[in-house]
C-alpha atoms as a printed R data frame, in Angstrom:
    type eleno elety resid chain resno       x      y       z
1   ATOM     1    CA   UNK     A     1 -14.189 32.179  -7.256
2   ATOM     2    CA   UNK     A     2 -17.522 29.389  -7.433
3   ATOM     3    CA   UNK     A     3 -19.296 32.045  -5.908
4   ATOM     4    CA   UNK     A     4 -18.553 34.604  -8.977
5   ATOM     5    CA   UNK     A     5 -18.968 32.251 -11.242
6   ATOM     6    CA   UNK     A     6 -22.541 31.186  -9.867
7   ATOM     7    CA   UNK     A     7 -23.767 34.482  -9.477
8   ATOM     8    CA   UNK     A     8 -22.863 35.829 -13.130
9   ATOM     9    CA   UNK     A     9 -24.355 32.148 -14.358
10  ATOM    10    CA   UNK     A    10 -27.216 32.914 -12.106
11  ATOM    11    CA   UNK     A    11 -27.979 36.843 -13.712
12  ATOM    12    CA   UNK     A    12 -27.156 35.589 -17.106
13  ATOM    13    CA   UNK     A    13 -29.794 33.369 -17.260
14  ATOM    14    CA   UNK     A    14 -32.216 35.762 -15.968
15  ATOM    15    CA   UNK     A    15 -31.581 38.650 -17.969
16  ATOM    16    CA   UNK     A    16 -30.648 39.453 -21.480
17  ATOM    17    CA   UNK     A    17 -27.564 41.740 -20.687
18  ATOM    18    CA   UNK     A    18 -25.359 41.333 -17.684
19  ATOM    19    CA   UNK     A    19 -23.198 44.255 -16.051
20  ATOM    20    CA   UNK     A    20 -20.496 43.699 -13.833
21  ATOM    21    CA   UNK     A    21 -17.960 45.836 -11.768
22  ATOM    22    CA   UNK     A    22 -14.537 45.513 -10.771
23  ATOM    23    CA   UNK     A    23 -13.424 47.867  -8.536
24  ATOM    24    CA   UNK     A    24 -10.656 47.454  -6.159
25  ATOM    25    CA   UNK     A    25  -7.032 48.142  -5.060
26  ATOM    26    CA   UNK     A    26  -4.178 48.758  -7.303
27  ATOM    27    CA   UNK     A    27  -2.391 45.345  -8.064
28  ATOM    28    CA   UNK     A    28  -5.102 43.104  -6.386
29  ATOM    29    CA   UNK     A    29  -5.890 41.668  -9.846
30  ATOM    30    CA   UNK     A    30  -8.430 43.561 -11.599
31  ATOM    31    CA   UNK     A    31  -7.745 43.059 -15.018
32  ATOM    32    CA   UNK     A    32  -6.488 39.715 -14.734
33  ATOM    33    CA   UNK     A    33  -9.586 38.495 -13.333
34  ATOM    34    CA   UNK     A    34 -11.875 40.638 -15.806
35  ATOM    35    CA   UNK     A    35  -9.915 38.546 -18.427
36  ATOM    36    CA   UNK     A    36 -10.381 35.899 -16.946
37  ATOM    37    CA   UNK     A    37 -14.012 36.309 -16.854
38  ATOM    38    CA   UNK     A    38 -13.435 37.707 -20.689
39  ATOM    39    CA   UNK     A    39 -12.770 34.541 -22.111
40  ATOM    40    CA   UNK     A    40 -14.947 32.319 -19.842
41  ATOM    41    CA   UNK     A    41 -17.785 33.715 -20.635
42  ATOM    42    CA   UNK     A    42 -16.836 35.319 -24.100
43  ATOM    43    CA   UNK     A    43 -17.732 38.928 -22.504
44  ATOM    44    CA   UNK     A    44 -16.942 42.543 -23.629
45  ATOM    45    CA   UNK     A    45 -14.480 44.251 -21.038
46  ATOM    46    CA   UNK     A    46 -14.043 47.959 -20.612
47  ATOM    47    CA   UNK     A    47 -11.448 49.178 -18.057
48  ATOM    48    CA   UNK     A    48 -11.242 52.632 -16.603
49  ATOM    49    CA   UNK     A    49  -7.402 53.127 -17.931
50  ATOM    50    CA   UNK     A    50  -8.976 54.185 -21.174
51  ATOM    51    CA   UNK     A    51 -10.915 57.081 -19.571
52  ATOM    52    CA   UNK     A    52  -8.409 58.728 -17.175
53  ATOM    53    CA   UNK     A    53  -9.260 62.231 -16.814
54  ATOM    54    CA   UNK     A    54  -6.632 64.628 -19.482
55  ATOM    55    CA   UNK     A    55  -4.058 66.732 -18.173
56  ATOM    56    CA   UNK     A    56  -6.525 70.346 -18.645
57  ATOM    57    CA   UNK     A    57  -9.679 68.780 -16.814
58  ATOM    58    CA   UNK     A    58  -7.370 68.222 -13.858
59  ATOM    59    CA   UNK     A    59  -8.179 71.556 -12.095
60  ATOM    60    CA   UNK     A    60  -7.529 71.833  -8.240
61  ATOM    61    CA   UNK     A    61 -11.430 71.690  -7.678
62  ATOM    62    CA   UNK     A    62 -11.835 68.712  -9.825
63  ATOM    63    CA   UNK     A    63  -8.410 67.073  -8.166
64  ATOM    64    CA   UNK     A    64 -10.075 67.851  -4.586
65  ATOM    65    CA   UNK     A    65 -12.665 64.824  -5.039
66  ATOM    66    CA   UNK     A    66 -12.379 61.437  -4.372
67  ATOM    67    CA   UNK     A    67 -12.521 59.361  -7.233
68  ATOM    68    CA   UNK     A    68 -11.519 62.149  -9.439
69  ATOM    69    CA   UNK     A    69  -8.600 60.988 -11.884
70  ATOM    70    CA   UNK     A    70 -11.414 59.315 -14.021
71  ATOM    71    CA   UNK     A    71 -13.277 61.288 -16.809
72  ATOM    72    CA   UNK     A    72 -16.618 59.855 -15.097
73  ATOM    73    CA   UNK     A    73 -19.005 62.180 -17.947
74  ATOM    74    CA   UNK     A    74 -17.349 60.563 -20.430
75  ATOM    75    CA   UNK     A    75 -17.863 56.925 -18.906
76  ATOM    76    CA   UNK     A    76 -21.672 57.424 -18.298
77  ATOM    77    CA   UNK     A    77 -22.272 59.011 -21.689
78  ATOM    78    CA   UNK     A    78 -20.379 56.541 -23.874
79  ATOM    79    CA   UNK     A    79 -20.583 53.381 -22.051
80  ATOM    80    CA   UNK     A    80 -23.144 53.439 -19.253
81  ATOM    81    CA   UNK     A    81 -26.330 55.092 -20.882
82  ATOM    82    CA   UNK     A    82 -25.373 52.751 -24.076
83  ATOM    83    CA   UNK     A    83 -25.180 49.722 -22.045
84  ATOM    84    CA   UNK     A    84 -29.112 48.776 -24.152
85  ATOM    85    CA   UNK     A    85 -27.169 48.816 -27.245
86  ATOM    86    CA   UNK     A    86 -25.417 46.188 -29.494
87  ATOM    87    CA   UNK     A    87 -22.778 48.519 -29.864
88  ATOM    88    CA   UNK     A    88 -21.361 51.335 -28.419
89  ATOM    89    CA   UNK     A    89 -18.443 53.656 -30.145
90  ATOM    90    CA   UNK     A    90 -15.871 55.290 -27.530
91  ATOM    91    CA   UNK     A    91 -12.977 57.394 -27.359
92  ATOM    92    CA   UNK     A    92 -10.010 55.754 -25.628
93  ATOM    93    CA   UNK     A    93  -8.075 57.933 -24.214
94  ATOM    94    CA   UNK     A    94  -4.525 57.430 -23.685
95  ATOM    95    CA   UNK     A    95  -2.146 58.559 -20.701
96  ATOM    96    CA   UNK     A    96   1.224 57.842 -22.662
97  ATOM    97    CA   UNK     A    97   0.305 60.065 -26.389
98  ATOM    98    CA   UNK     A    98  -2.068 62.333 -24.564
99  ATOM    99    CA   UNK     A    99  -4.476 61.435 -27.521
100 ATOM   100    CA   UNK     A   100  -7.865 60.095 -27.755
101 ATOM   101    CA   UNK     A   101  -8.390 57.038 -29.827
102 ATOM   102    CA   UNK     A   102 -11.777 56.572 -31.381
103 ATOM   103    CA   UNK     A   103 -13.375 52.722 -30.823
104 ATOM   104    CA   UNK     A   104 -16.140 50.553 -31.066
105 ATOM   105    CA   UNK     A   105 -17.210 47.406 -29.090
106 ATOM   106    CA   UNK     A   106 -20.082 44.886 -29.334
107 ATOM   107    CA   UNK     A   107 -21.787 44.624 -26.205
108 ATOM   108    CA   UNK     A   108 -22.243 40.844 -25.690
109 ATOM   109    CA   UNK     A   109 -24.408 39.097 -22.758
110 ATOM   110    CA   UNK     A   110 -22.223 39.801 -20.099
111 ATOM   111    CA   UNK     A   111 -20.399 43.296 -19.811
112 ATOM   112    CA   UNK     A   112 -17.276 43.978 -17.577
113 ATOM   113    CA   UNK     A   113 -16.461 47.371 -16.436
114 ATOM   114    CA   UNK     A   114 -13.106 47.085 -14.431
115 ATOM   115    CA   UNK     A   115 -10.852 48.890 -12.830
116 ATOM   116    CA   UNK     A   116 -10.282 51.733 -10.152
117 ATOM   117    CA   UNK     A   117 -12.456 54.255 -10.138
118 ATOM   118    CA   UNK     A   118 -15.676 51.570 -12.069
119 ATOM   119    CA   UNK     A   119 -18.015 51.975  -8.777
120 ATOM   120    CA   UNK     A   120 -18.510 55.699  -8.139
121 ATOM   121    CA   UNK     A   121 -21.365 56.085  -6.985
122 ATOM   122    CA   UNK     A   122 -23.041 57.528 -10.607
123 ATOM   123    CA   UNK     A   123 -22.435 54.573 -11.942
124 ATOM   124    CA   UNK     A   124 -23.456 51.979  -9.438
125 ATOM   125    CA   UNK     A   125 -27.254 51.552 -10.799
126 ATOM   126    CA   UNK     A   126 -26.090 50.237 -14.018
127 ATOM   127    CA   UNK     A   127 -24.402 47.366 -12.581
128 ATOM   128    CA   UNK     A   128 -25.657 43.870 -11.503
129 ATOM   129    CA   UNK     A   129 -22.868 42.434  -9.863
130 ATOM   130    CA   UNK     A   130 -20.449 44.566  -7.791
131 ATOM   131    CA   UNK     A   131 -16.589 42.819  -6.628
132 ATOM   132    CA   UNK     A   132 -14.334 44.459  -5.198
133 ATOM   133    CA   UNK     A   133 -10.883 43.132  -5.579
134 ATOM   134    CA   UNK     A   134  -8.954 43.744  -1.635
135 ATOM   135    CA   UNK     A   135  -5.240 43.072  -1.229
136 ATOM   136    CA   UNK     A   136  -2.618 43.220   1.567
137 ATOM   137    CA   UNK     A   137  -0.565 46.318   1.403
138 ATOM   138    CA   UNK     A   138   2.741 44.311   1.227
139 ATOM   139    CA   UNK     A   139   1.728 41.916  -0.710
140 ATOM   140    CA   UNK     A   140   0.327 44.628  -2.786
141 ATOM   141    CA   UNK     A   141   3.895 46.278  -2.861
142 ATOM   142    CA   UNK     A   142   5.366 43.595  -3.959
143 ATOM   143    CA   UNK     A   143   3.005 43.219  -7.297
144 ATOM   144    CA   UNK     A   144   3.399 46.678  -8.114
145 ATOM   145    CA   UNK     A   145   7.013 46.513  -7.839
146 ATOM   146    CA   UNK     A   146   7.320 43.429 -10.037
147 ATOM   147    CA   UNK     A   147   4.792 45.176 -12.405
148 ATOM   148    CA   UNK     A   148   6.257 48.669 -12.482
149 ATOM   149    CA   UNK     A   149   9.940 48.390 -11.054
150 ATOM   150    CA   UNK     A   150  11.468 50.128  -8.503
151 ATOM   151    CA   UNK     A   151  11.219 53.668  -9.517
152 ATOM   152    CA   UNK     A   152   7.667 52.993 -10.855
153 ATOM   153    CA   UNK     A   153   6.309 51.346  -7.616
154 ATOM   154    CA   UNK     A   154   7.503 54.980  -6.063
155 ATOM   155    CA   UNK     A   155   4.959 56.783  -7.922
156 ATOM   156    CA   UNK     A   156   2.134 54.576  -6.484
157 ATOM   157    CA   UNK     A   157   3.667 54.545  -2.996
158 ATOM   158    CA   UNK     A   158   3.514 58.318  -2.871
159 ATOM   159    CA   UNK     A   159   0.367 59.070  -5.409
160 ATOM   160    CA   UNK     A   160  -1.792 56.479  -6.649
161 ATOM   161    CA   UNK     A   161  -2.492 54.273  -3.737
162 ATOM   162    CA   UNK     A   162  -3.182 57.613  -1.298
163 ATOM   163    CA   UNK     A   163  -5.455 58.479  -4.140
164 ATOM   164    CA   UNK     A   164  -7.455 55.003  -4.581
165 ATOM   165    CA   UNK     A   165  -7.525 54.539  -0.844
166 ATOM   166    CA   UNK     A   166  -9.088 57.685   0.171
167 ATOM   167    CA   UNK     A   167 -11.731 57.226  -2.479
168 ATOM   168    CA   UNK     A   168 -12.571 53.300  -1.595
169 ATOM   169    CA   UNK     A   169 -12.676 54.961   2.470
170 ATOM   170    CA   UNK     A   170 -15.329 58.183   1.077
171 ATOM   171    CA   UNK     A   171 -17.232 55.868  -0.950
172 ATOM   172    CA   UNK     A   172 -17.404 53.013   1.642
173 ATOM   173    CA   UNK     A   173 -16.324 50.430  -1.409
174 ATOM   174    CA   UNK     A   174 -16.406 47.736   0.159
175 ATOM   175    CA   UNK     A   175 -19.710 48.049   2.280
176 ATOM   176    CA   UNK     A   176 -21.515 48.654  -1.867
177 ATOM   177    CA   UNK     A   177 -19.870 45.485  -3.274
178 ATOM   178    CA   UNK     A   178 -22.203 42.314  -3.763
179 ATOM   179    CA   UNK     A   179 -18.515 40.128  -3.469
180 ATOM   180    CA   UNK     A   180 -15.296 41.398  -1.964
181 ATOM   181    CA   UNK     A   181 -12.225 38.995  -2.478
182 ATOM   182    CA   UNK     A   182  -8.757 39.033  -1.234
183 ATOM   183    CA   UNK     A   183  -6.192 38.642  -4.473
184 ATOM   184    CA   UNK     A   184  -3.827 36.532  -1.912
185 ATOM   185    CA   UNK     A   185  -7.009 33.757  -1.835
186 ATOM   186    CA   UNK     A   186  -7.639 33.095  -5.132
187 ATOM   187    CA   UNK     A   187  -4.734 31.759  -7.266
188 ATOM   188    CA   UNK     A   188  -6.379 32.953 -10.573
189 ATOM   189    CA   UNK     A   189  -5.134 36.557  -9.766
C-alpha cells in the first residue's frame, strides 16, 4: 500500500489535478480501496457501476467486444474530456430502475475512476496512475459469495467473471498498470 500512497503523494505535488485508475477483478477490492483513498486524501471517486451500458445499446455487435458492458461514450464525454473542470454534471445510470439519474461532482486534486471496465484502452491517456486490483479465483469466490449469496455468486460464476477476464486477457491489463496488487496482501481490502 506505501507504494500507492507515495506515488499519488508524489503526482499530487507535481501537478494540479491527479487521475487515478482502478481496474481489476470482480471482488479484489476496488471500491473499498478507492474509498479508502476517498477519504485519505479527500478525493472525488467515480466508479464504472454508474455507467453500465442500458439494456437497447446491448446489441450482439456491441456484446461481441471485450470490455463492452460499459457505456464507454458516455464515460469519455462526461467525465474524461471534463477532467480540466471544477465540476462536471453526469448521468448515473442505474442497473436496478433502468433510469438515468442526473449528478454533479466537484473535481478535487486527486480524481478516482474505479472499477471494471476504468482502463480501456480510450481512456488510458487521461490517467496518471494505473492499479490494477488481482485476486485468487477462490479466494475471489468466496468474496463474491459473501457479497452476493449463493444464487448471486452464480451469476458471476457463469457471466461476469468470463466477461471481465476475457477483457483484462485482450487488453493485457495487467502489463498497462503502473501498480498491480493482490487483494489477499493488503489487509485494507
Amino acid at each position: 500500500m506505501e507504494r500507492v500512497y507515495k506515488a499519488i503523494e508524489k503526482l499530487m505535488s507535481e501537478k494540479d489535478r491527479v487521475i487515478v485508475a482502478i481496474d481489476g477483478m470482480c471482488g479484489s477490492g476496488k471500491t473499498t480501496f478507492s474509498k479508502h483513498l476517498e477519504e485519505k486524501y479527500d478525493a472525488t471517486v467515480f466508479q464504472m457501476d454508474w455507467f453500465y451500458l442500458p439494456i437497447e445499446q446491448k446489441t450482439p455487435e456491441r456484446m461481441s467486444e471485450p470490455g463492452c458492458n460499459v457505456d464507454y461514450d458516455r464515460v469519455l464525454s462526461e467525465i474524461h474530456e471534463k477532467l480540466d473542470q471544477d465540476k462536471v454534471s453526469y448521468k448515473r445510470y442505474s442497473d436496478i430502475t433502468l433510469e438515468y439519474y442526473p449528478m454533479e461532482k466537484e473535481l478535487k486534486k486527486l480524481v478516482i475512476i474505479e472499477g471494471a471496465y476504468s482502463m480501456r484502452p480510450e481512456f488510458r491517456k487521461y490517467y496518471d496512475l494505473k492499479i490494477f486490483l488481482g485476486i485468487d479465483p477462490s479466494h475471489q469466490i468466496e468474496r463474491l459469495t459473501k457479497r452476493e449469496g449463493i444464487e448471486g455468486v452464480k451469476d458471476y460464476i457463469k457471466k461476469w467473471i468470463p466477461l471481465e477476464n476475457e477483457y483484462i486477457d485482450h487488453y493485457n491489463l495487467k502489463e498497462a498498470c503502473d501498480v498491480v496488487l493482490e487483494a489477499q496482501d493488503a489487509a485494507l481490502f
